[in-house]
N, C-alpha and C positions, 0 to 999 in steps of 0.2 A: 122084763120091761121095767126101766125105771119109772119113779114118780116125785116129782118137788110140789109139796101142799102150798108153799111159799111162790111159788112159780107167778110170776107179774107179767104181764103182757102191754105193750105202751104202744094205747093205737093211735096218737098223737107223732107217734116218731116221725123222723125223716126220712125222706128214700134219696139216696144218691143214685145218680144212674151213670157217675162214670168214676172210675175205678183210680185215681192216682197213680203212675208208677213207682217206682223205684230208683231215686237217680242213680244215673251213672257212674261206675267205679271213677276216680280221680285218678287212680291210677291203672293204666296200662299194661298190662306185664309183656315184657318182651321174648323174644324164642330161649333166653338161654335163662330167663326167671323161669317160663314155664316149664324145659328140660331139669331145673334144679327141684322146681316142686311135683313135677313126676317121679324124679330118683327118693325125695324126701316120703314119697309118701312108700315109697317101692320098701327103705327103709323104715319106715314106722309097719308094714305088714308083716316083716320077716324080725322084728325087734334086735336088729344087727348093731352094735356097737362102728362104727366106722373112725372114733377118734380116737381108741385107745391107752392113747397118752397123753399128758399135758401138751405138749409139743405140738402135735397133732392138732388138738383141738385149737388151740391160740390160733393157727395156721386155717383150721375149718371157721372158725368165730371170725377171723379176718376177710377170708373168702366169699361167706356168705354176706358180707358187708358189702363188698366189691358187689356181688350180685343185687341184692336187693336194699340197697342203702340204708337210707332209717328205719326202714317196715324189717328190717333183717332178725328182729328181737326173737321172734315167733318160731322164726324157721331154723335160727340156733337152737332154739329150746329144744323144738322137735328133734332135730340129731343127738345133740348133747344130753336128752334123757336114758339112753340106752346104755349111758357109761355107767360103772359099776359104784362108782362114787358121784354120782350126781346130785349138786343143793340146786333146787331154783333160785336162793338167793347168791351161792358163791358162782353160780353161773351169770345172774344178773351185775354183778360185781364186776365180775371178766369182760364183761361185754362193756360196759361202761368205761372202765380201764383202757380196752381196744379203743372203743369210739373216740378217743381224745388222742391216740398216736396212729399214727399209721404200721401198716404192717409191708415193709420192704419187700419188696419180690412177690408177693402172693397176689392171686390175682382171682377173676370167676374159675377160673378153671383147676385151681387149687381141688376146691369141692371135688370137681369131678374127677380130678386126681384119686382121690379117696375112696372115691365109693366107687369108681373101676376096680382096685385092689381089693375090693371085698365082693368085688360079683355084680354089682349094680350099673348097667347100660343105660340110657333111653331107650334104644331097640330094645333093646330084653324085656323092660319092663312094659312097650307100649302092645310087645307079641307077648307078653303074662297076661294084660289088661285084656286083650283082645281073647285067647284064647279062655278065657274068665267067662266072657260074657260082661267087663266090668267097664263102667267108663270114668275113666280117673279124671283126676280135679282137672288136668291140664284140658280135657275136652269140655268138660264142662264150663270153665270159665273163657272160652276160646266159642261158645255157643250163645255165654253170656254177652258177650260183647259185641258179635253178629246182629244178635237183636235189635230191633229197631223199635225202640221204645221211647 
């Protein structure tokens, strides 16, 4: 059992009796954000490299841009840390560079280009999640937003 000799008690405080929520996400995600951040995370469990190359990733950095526009910094990171040469700053660098040209022909589905070549589905990963007992980000934030809060 602990003990604090300093321990203060303020019988003057205030009682709230209702609870503030949380506001609401500003942003949305839509089916093909939430199929990217189930493969992201399928990826981040199994620490699988899926860019391999420079080439590769400009093409995955581009992609996930198309997917999740400005919030896309995060969800680069997370693929992009599994490469064998990976800076958080020369990747910030990369992505910066991107952000200012377009990337010709690549599009959301780039991504999922990639991470089918290496093993990574939505099915696959949402029959891993299941047969886990787990519930991945994509249902929880899909629960999140149900809410009525």
């Amino acid at each position: 059992m602990s003990f604090d000799s300093d321990l203060h008690f303020n019988s003057n405080s205030l009682v709230f009796d209702k609870i503030d929520s949380y506001p609401k996400r500003k942003n949305n995600y839509n089916q093909q954000q939430l199929e990217a951040i189930c493969l992201i995370e399928e990826i981040e469990k199994k620490s699988i490299d899926i860019t391999e190359n420079y080439n590769n990733w400009i093409k995955i950095i581009y992609s996930l841009r198309c997917i999740f526009g400005d919030e896309s910094k995060e969800y680069i990171h997370r693929v992009s840390i599994f490469y064998h040469g990976y800076s958080y700053l020369d990747t910030e660098n990369q992505i910066e560079a991107c952000f200012k040209s377009n990337g010709d022909g690549i599009t959301g589905k780039t991504f999922f280009h990639f991470a089918k070549q290496h093993g990574f589905t939505v099915k696959q990963a949402k029959q891993e999640n299941k047969e886990a007992g787990q519930i991945s980000q994509i249902t929880r934030i899909q629960r999140l937003h149900s809410l009525k809060i």
